[in-house]
C-alpha positions as CSV (number, residue, x, y, z in Angstrom):
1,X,0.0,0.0,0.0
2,X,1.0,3.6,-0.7
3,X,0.2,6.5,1.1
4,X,1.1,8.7,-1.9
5,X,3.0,8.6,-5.4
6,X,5.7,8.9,-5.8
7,X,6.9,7.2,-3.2
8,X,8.1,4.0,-1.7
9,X,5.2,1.8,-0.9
10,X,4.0,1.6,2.7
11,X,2.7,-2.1,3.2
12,X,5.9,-3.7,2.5
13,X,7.9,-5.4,5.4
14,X,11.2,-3.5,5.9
15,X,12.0,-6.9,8.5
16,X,12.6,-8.7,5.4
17,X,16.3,-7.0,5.7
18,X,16.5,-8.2,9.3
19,X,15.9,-11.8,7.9
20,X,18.6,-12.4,5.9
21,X,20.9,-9.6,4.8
22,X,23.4,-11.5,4.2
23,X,23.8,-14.9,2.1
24,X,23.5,-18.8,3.2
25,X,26.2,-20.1,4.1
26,X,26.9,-23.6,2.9
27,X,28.2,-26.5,5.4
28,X,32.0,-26.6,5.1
29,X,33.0,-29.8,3.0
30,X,29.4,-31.3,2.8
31,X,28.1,-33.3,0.2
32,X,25.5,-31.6,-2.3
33,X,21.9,-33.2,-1.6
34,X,20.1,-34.1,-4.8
35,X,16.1,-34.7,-5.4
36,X,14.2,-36.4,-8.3
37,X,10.9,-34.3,-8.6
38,X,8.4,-35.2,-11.6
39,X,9.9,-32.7,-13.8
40,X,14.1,-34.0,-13.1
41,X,16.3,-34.1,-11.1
42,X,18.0,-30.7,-8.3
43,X,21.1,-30.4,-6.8
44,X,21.0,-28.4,-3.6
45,X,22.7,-27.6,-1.2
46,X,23.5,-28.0,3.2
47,X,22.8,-25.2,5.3
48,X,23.7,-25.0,9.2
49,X,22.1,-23.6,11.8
50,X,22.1,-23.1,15.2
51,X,21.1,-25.7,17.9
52,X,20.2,-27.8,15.1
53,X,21.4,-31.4,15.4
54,X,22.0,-31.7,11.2
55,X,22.1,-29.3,8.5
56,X,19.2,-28.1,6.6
57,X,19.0,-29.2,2.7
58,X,17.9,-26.7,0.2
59,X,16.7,-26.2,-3.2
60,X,16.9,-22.7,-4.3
61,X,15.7,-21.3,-7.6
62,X,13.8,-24.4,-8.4
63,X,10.8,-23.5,-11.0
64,X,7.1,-23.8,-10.8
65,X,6.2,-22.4,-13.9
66,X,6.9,-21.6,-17.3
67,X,8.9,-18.2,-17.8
68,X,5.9,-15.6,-17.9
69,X,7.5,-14.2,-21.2
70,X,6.1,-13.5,-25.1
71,X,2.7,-14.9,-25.3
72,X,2.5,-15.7,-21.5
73,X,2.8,-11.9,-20.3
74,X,-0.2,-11.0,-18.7
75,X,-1.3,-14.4,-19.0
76,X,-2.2,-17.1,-16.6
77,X,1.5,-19.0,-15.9
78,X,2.0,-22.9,-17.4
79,X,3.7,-26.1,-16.0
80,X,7.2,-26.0,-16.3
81,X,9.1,-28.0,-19.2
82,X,11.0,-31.1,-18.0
83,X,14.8,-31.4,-17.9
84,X,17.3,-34.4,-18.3
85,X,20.4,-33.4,-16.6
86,X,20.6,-33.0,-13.1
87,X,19.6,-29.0,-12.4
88,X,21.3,-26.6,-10.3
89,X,19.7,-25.6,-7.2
90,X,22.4,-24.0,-5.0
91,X,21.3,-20.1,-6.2
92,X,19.0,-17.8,-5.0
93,X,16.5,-16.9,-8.5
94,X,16.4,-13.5,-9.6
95,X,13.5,-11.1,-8.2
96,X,10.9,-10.3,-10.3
97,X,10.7,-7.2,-12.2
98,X,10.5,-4.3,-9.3
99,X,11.8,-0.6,-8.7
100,X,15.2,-1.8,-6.1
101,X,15.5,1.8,-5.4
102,X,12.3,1.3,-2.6
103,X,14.0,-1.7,-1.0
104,X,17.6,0.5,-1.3
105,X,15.5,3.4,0.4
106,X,14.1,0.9,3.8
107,X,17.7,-0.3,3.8
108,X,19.3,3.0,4.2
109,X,16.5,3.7,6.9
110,X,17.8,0.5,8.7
111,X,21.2,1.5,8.2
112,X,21.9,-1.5,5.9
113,X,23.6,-2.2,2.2
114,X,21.5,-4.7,0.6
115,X,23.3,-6.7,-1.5
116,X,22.7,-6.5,-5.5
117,X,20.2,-9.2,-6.7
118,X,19.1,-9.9,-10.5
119,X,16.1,-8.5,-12.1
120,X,14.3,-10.9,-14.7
121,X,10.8,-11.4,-16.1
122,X,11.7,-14.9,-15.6
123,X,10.9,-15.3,-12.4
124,X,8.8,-18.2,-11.3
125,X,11.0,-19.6,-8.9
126,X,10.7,-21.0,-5.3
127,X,13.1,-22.1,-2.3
128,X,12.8,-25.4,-0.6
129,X,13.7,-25.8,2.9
130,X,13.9,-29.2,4.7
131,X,15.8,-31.2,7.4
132,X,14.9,-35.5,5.7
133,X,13.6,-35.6,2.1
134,X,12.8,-39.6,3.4
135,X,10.2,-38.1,5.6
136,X,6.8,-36.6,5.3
137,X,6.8,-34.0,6.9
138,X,4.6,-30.5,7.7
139,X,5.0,-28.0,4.7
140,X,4.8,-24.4,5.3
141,X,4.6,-22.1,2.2
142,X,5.8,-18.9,2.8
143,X,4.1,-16.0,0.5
144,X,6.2,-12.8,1.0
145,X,4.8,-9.3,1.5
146,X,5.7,-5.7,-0.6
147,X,2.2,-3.9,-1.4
148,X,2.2,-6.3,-4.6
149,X,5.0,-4.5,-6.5
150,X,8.2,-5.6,-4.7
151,X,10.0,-8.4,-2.8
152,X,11.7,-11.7,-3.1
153,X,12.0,-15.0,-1.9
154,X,15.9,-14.0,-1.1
155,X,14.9,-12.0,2.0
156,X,12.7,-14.6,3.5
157,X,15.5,-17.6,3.9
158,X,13.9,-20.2,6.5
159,X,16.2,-23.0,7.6
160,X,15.7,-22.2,11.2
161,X,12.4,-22.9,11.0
162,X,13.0,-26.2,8.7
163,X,15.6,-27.7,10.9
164,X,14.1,-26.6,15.0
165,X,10.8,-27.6,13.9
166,X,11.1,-30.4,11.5
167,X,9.1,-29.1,8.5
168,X,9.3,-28.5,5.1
169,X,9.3,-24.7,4.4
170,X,8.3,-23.6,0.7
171,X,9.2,-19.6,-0.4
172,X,7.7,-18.6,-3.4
173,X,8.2,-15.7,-6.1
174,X,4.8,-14.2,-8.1
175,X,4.4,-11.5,-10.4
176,X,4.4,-8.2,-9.4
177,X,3.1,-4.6,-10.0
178,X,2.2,-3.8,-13.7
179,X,3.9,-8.1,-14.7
180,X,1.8,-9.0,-12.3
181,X,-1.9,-7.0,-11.5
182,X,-2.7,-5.4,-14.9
183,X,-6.0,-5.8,-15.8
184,X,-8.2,-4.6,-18.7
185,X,-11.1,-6.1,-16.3
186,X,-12.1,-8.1,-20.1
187,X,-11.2,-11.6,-21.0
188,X,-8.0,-10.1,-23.1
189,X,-6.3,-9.5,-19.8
190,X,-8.6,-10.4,-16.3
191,X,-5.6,-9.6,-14.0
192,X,-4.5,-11.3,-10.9
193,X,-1.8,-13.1,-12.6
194,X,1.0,-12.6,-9.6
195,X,-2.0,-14.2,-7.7
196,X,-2.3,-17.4,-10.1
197,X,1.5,-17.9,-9.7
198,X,0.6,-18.4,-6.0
199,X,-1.5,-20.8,-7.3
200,X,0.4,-22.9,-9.5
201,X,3.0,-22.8,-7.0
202,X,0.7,-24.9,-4.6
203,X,-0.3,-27.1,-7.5
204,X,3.8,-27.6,-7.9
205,X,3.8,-28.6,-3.5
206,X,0.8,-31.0,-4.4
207,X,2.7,-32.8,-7.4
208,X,6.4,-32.9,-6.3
209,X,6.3,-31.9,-2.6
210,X,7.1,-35.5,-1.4
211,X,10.2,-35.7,-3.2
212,X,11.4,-33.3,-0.5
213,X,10.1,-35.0,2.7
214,X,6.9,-33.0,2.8
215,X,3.1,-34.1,2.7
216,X,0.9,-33.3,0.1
217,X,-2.0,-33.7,2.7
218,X,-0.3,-31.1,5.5
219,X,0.4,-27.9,3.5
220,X,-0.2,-24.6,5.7
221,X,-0.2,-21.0,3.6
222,X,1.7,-18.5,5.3
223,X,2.4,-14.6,4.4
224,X,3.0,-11.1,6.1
225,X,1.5,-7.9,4.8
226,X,0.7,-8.2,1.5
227,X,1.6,-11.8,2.0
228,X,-1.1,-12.2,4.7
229,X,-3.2,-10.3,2.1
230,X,-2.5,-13.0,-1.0
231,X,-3.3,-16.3,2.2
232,X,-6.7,-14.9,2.8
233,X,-7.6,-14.1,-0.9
234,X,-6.2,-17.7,-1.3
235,X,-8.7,-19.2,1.2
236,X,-11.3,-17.5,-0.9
237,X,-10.7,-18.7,-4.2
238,X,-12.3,-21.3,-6.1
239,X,-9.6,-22.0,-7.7
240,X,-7.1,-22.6,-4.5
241,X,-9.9,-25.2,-2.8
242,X,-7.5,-28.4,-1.8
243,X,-4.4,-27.1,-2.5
244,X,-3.7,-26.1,1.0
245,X,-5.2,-27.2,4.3
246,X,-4.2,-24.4,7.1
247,X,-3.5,-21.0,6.2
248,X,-1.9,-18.0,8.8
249,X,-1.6,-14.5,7.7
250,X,0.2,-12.2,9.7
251,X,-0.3,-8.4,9.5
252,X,-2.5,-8.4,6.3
253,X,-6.1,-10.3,5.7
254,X,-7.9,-10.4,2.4
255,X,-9.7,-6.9,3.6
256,X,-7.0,-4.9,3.9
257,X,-7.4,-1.4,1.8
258,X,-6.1,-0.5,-1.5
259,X,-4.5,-4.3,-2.6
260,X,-8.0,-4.2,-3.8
261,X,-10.4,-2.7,-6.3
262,X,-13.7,-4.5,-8.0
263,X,-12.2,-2.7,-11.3
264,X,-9.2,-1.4,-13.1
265,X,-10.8,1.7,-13.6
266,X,-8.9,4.6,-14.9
267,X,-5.6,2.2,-14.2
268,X,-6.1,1.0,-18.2
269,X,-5.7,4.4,-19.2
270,X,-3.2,5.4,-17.2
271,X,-1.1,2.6,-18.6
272,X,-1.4,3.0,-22.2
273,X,-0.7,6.9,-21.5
274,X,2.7,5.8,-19.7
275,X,3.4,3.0,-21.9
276,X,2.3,5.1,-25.6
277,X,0.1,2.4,-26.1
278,X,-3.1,3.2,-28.1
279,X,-6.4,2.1,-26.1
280,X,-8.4,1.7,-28.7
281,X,-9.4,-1.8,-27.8
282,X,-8.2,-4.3,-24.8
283,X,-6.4,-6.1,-28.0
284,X,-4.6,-3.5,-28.7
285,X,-3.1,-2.4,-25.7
286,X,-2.4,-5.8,-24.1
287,X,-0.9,-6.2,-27.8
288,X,1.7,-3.2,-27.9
289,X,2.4,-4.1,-23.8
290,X,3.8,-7.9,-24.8
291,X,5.6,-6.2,-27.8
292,X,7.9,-4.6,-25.3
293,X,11.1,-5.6,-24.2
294,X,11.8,-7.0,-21.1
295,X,13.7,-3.7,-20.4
296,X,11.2,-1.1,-22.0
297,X,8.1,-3.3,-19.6
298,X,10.7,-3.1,-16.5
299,X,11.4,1.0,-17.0
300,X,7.5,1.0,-17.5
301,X,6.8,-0.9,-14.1
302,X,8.7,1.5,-12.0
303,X,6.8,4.8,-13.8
304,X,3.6,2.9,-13.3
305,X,4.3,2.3,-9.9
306,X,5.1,5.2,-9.2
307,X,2.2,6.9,-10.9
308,X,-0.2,4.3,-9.0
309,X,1.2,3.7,-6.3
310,X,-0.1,0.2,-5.8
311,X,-1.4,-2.0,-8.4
312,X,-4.4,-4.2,-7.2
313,X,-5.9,-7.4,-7.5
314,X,-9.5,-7.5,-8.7
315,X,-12.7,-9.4,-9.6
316,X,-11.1,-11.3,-12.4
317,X,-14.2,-14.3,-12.9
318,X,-12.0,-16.9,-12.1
319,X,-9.5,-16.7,-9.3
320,X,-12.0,-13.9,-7.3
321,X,-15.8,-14.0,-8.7
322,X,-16.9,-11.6,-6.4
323,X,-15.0,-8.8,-4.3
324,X,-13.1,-10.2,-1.0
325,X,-15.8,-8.5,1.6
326,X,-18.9,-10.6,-0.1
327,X,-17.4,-13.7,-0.4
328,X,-16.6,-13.4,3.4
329,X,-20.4,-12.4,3.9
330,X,-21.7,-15.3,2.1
331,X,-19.3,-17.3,3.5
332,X,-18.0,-18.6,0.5
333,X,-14.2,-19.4,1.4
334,X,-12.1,-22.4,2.7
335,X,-13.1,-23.5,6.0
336,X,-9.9,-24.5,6.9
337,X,-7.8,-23.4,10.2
338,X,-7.0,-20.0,10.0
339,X,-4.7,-18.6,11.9
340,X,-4.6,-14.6,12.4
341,X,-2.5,-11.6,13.8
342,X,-1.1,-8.3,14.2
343,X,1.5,-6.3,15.8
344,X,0.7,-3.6,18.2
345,X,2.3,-0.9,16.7
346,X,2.1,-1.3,13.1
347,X,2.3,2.3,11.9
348,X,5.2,2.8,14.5
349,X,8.1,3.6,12.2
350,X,9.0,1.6,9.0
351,X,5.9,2.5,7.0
352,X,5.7,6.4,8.3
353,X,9.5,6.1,7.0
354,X,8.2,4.8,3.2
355,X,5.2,6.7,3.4
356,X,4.1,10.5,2.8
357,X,4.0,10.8,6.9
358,X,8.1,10.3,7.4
359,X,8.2,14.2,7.9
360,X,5.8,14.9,10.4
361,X,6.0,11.6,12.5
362,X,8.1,13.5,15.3
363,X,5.0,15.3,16.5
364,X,2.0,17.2,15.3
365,X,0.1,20.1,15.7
366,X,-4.1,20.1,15.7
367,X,-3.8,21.4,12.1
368,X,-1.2,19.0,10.7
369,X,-3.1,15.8,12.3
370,X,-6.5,17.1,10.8
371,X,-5.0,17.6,7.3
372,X,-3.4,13.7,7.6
373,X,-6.5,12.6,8.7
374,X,-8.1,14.1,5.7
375,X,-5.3,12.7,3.1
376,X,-5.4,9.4,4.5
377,X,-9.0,8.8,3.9
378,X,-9.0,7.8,-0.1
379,X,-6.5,5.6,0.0
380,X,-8.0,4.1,3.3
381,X,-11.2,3.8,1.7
382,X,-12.9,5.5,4.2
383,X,-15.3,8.5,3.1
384,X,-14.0,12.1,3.8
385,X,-16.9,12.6,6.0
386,X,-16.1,10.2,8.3
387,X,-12.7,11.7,8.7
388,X,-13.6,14.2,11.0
389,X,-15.5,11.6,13.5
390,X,-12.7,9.5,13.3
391,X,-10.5,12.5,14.3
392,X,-12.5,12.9,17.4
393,X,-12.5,9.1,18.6
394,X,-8.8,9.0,18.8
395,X,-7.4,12.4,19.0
396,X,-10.2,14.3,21.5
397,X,-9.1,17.4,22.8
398,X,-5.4,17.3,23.1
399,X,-3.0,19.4,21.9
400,X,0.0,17.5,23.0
401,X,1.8,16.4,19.1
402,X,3.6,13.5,20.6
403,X,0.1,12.7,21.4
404,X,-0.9,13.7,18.5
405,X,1.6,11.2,16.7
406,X,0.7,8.2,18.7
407,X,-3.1,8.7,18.2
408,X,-2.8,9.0,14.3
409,X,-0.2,6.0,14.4
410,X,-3.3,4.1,16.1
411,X,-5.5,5.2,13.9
412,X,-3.4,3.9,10.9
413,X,-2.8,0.8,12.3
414,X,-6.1,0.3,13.2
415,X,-7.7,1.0,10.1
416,X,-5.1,-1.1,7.3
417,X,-4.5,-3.7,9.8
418,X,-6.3,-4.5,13.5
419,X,-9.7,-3.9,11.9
420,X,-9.5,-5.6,8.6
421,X,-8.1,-8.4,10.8
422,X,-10.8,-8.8,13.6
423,X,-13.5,-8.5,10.5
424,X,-11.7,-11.1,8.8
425,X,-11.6,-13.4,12.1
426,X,-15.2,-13.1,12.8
427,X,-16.4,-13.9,9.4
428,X,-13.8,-17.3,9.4
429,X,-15.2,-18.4,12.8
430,X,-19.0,-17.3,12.0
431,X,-18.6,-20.1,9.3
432,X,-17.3,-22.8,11.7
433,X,-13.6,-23.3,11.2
434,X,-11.2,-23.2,14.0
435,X,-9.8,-19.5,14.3
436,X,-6.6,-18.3,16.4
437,X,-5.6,-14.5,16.5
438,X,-2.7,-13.0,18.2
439,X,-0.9,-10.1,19.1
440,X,2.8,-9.6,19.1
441,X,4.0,-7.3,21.2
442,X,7.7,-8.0,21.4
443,X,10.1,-5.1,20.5
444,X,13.7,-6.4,18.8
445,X,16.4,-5.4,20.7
446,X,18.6,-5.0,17.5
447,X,16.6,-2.0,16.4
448,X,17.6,-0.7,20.0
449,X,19.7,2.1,18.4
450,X,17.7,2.7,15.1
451,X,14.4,2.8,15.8
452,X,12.8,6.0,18.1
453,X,12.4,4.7,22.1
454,X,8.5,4.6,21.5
455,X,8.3,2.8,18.6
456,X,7.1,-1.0,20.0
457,X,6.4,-4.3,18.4
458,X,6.5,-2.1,14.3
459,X,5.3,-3.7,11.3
460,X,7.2,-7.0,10.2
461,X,8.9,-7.9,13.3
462,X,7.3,-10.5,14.3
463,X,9.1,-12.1,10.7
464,X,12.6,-13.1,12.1
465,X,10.7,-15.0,15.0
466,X,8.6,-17.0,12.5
467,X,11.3,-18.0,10.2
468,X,14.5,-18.6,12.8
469,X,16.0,-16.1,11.4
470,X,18.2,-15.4,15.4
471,X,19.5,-18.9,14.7
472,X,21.3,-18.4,11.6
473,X,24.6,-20.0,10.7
474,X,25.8,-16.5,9.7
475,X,26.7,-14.2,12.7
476,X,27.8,-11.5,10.6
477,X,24.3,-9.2,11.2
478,X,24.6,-5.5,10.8
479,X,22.4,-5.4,13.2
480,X,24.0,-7.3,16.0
481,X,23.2,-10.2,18.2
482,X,19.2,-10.9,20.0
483,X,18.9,-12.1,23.2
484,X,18.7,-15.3,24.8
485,X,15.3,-14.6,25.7
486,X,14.5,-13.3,22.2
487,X,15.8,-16.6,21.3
488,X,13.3,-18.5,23.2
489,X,10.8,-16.2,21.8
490,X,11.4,-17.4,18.6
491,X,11.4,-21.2,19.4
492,X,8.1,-20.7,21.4
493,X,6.6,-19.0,18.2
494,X,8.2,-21.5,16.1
495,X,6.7,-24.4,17.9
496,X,3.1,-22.2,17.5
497,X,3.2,-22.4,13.8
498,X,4.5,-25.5,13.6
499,X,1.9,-26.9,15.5
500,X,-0.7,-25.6,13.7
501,X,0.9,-26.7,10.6
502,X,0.7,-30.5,12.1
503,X,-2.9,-30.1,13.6
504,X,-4.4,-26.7,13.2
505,X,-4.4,-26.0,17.0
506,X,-1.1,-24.1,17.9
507,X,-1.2,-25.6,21.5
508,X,0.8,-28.2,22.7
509,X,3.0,-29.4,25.9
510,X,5.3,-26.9,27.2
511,X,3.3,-23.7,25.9
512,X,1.0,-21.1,27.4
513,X,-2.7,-22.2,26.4
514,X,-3.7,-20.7,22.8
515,X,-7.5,-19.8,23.4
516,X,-9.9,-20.2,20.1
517,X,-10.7,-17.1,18.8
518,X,-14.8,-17.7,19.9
519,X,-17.5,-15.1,20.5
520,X,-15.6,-13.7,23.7
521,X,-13.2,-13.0,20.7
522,X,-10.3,-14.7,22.8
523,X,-6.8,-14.3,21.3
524,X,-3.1,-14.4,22.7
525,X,-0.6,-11.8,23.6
526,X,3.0,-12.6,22.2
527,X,5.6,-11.6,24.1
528,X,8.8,-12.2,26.0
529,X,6.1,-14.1,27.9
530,X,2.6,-15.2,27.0
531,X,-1.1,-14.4,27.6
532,X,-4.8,-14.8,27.1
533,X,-6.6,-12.2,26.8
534,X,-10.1,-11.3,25.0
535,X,-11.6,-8.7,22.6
536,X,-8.2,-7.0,21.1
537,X,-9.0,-3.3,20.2
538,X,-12.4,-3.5,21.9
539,X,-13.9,0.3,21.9
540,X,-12.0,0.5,18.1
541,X,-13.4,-2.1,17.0
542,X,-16.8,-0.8,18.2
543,X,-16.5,2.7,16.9
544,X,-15.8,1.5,13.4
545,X,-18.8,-1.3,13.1
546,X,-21.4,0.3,15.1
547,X,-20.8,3.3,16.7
548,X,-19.4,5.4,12.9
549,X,-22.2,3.3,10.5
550,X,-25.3,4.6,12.8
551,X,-23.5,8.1,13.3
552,X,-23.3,8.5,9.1
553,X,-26.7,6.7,9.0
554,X,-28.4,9.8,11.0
555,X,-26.5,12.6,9.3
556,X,-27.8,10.8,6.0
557,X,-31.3,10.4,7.6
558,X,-31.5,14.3,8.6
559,X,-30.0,15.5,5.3
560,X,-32.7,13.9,3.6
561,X,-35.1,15.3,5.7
562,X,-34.0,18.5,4.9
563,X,-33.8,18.1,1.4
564,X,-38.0,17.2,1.7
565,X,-38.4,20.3,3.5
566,X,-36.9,22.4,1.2
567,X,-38.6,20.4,-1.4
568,X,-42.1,21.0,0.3
């Protein structure tokens, strides 16, 4: 999501640089694993990790597609051709087409050179992650965030995860921004094609998945951000139905604002003015956009990008028949295990930083906070109107601008994430399947120095503790060493997800108890140390569902009766 263009996008997950900055490390001397899958034969390679009794075996860059190129741009992706010889599968893939200078820009905020990674069209690529490929084991897919239009499976490396827990984790690469999202909203070019790479990825886990040491039958969907986003659109789907049987999505649900719009709109035109495309037909401009180069659509990516901010999934037919909120209403999703959360502060530094707020985040004054309020509102999808009642719920009467920054931070937060999130878990539990929600509120001691002292558990950083990222082989962080305790953090949360991948109940023996998420809206705090608590963001949660609706119904109500009046 972006606040405004130009301008780095603000739903992206700067932790992704906390993961892994810095390469894999292969074990010293160790023999290179090999796999035969149904399409030939890999070549990986041995990763080490901390308090981990053997190495981890990976397959990088393995594909799951065709190459999205010629006839296959803006088009739904293929299976991959076979191969004879035994493939390489010690190298990270290249990312998919994306403007680097926004990831370059929340490195340099995080103090942090990022290392320079390929750019292709060809790009359909995952990462495979597991400690036996004799077993069958829990398989984790990991979808990574970036507001649709950047990341990489690079950032998100998960042997810690793989080797503590015993599963099989998955990252996978899809489309993005203009490759990935245009849409003509005809048949000549639906959209949502980064969405059915995510797809055919999990067709790929169902086919060759075993080969690895994974189960076909125990595959759990996983993402932050716009990750989380692309899980709960998955569970909606037709088109996903029995690919995947558990799904968690952490700060980002299938309602979140702006990854979505029922139409294209004025995005078509937009794009052939950019691209000097003529748009005199969908033919003819999805024509002239697979005539270009790779480099001329990669230049025309980043202007689009920055133009749009966002490019967003839409009602397409196929992969979404209806628009996210009605499917949930009807109830027409997966019922499977869902597993929800959020941080509590997730406005609190990294996306003011990429946003169009990075200037006045140090405090505010009654007349800057009313003017933000008022900007925020479009892209929030909130009306204008509304603004002003909004304004009063969380900023009242003070004057104080340190106040005045943490109640606007809320009110962000709130209204792309802790909402959509609590809206999402209701409607997954009103439908009868098992629901858990959390809240992380664990602030990384690494950012000790970097981040302001009352920024608290920010956007993202909950990542590191899913993925095992403290127990990496490589101790050569720019960000220095966590904790012991942060390190039992991460194992606790580890052993959460793993847990629900196994059974889709995150409890088990040594943990603090996981309540359902029921009608007493139970959920756990995630900390240094663990709690149950109920109703997260109670009187919030209120305001927006009952408390704003009847308040915009009246004013509606009496400027209809006033129009009659005048009318009379």
């Amino acid at each position: 999501m972006c606040l405004s263009p130009p301008g780095p996008p603000a739903l992206v997950s700067a932790r992704v640089f906390e993961v892994q900055v810095l390469p894999l490390f292969p074990t010293p001397g160790s023999a290179h694993p090999t796999v035969s899958t149904r399409l030939g034969r890999l070549q990986g390679t041995l990763l080490s990790v901390e308090d981990a009794p053997v190495p981890v075996k990976a397959f990088l860059g393995v594909p799951f597609a065709k190459p999205p190129l010629g006839s296959l741009r803006f088009a739904p992706p293929e299976p991959p051709e076979p191969w004879s010889h035994v493939r390489e599968a010690a190298s990270q893939p290249p990312m998919c087409l994306q403007d680097v200078s926004w990831m370059e820009g929340i490195g340099q905020a995080l103090n942090v050179t990022l290392p320079k990674l390929p750019i292709s069209e060809d790009c359909l690529y995952l990462n495979v992650f597991t400690p036996d490929t004799e077993a069958k084991l829990p398989v984790l897919v990991w979808i990574h965030g970036g507001a649709l239009i950047m990341g990489c499976a690079y950032f998100y490396n998960a042997p810690g995860l793989s080797a503590l827990e015993n599963v099989v984790v998955v990252v996978l690469q899809y489309r993005l921004g203009i490759p990935g999202f245009f849409s003509t909203g005809s048949k000549e070019a639906p959209g949502n094609w980064g969405l059915l790479d995510q797809v055919a990825a999990l067709r790929w886990v169902q086919e060759n998945i075993e080969a690895f040491g994974g189960d076909p039958t125990l595959v759990t969907i996983m993402g932050e951000s716009a990750g989380g986003f692309s899980v709960g659109v998955q569970t909606l789907s037709p088109l996903s139905r029995g690919l995947f049987h558990r799904a968690i999505s952490e700060s980002g649900v299938a309602l979140v604002p702006s990854l979505f719009e029922k139409s294209p709109g004025d995005m078509i035109q937009t794009v052939a003015n950019v691209s000097g495309c003529e748009n005199s037909s969908p033919s003819a401009l999805v024509r002239c956009l697979r005539s270009k180069t790779e480099e001329e659509l990669a230049a025309l990516n980043i202007q689009l990008c920055q133009v749009l901010g966002v490019i967003p999934a839409v009602v397409d037919g196929e992969f979404l028949p209806k628009a996210p909120g009605e499917l949930l209403a009807a109830k027409e999703f997966s019922d499977v295990p869902y597993l929800i959360g959020i941080n509590n502060h997730e406005y609190g530094w990294i996306l003011p930083q990429s946003g169009t707020f990075r200037s006045i985040m140090e405090g505010m004054d009654r007349q800057v906070v009313t003017a933000a309020f008022q900007q925020s509102a479009p892209i929030l999808k909130i009306p204008v109107e509304a603004t002003q009642r909004a304004l009063e719920e969380y900023v009242g009467e003070t004057e104080d601008p340190q106040e005045l920054r943490a109640q606007f931070q809320d009110f962000m937060g709130d209204v792309i994430f802790g909402l959509p999130s609590v809206r999402a878990a209701r409607a997954h539990r009103d439908s009868g399947a098992p629901v858990y929600f959390y809240e992380f509120q664990h602030r990384p001691s690494i950012f000790r120095d970097i981040r302001p002292a009352y920024v608290k558990a920010d956007h993202g950083d909950e990542v590191p503790f899913v993925l095992g990222a403290l127990f990496s082989s490589n101790k050569d962080s720019p960000f220095g060493e966590y904790t012991e305790e942060e390190k039992r953090l991460s194992k606790t949360v580890m052993r959460y997800w793993a847990n629900f991948a196994r059974s889709g109940n995150p409890n088990g023996q040594g943990l603090v108890e996981w309540p359902r998420y029921d009608q007493r809206e139970s959920y756990l705090e995630l900390g240094l140390e663990q709690r149950g608590a109920q109703k997260l963001k109670q009187s919030k949660v209120h305001f927006w569902l009952e408390t704003l609706p009847e308040q915009m119904r009246g004013e509606r109500r009496t400027e209809e009766e006033k129009r009659t009046h005048q009318e009379l």
